[in-house]
VOGU-3710 file (C-alpha; in Angstrom, 3 decimals, decimal comma):
1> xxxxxxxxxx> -3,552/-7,559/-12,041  -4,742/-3,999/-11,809  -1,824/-1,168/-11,782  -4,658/1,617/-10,174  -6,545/0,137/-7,266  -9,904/2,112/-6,224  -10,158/1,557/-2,497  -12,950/3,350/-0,046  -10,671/3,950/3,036  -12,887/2,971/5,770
11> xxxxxxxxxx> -11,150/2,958/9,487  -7,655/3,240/10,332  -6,854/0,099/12,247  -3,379/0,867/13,571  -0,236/2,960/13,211  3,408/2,834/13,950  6,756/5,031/13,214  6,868/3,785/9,355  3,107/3,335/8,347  -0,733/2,714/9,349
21> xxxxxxxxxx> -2,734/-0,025/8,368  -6,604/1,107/7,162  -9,662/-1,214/6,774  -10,344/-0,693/3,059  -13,296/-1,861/0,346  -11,807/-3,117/-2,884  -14,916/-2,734/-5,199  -13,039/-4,908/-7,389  -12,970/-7,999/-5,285  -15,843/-7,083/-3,176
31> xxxxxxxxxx> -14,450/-7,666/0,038  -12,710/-5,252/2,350  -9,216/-5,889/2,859  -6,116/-4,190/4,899  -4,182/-1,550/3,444  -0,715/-0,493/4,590  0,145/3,685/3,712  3,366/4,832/4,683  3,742/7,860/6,015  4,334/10,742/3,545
41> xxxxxxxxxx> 8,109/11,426/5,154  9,534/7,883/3,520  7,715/8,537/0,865  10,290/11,108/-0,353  13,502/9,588/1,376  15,346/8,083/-1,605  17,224/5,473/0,750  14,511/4,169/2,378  12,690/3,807/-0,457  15,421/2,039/-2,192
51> xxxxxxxxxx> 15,608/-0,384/0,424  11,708/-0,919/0,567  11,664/-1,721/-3,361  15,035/-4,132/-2,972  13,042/-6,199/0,009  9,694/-6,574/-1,841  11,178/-7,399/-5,264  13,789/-10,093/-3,600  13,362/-13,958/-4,292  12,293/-14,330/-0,817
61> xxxxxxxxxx> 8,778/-11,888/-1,397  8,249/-13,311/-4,584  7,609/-16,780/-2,779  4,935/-14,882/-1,001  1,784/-15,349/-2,574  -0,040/-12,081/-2,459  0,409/-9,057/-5,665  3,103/-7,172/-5,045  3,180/-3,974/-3,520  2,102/-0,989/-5,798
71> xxxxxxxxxx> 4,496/1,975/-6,481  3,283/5,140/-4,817  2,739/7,444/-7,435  0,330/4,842/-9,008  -2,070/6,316/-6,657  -3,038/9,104/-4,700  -5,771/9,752/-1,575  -8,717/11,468/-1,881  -12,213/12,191/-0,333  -11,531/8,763/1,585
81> xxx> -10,718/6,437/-1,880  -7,198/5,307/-2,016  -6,639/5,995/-6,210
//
């Protein structure tokens, strides 16, 4: 599993109060898929992000078959590719 996905942002689909969801191209697996950015404000609240990491790393995600989420600082947007 990669640890630094290159994704071509392509149209933002949605949005909420916590995050928007962006039609993305993963070169990788040739396919576009859906791509969930939360909005830079959590990004830097310690407690919510403590809380985000506890919920996707419990027993009950891990039966969920789909990678894991990716820590944020793994990547970083620019020019319209999600690094």
């Amino acid at each position: 599993m990669p640890t630094n996905l290159d994704l071509e942002l392509q149209e933002r689909l949605g949005h909420g109060s916590m995050t928007e969801v962006w039609k993305a191209f993963d070169p990788q697996l040739q396919r576009n898929v859906a791509v969930k950015i939360f909005h830079a404000d959590l990004l830097n609240d310690p407690a919510f992000m403590t809380r985000f990491w506890d919920l996707a790393l419990s027993p009950e995600a891990q039966k969920i078959h789909f990678p894991p989420p990716q820590k944020p600082e793994a990547r970083s947007a620019k020019k319209g590719v999600l690094r």
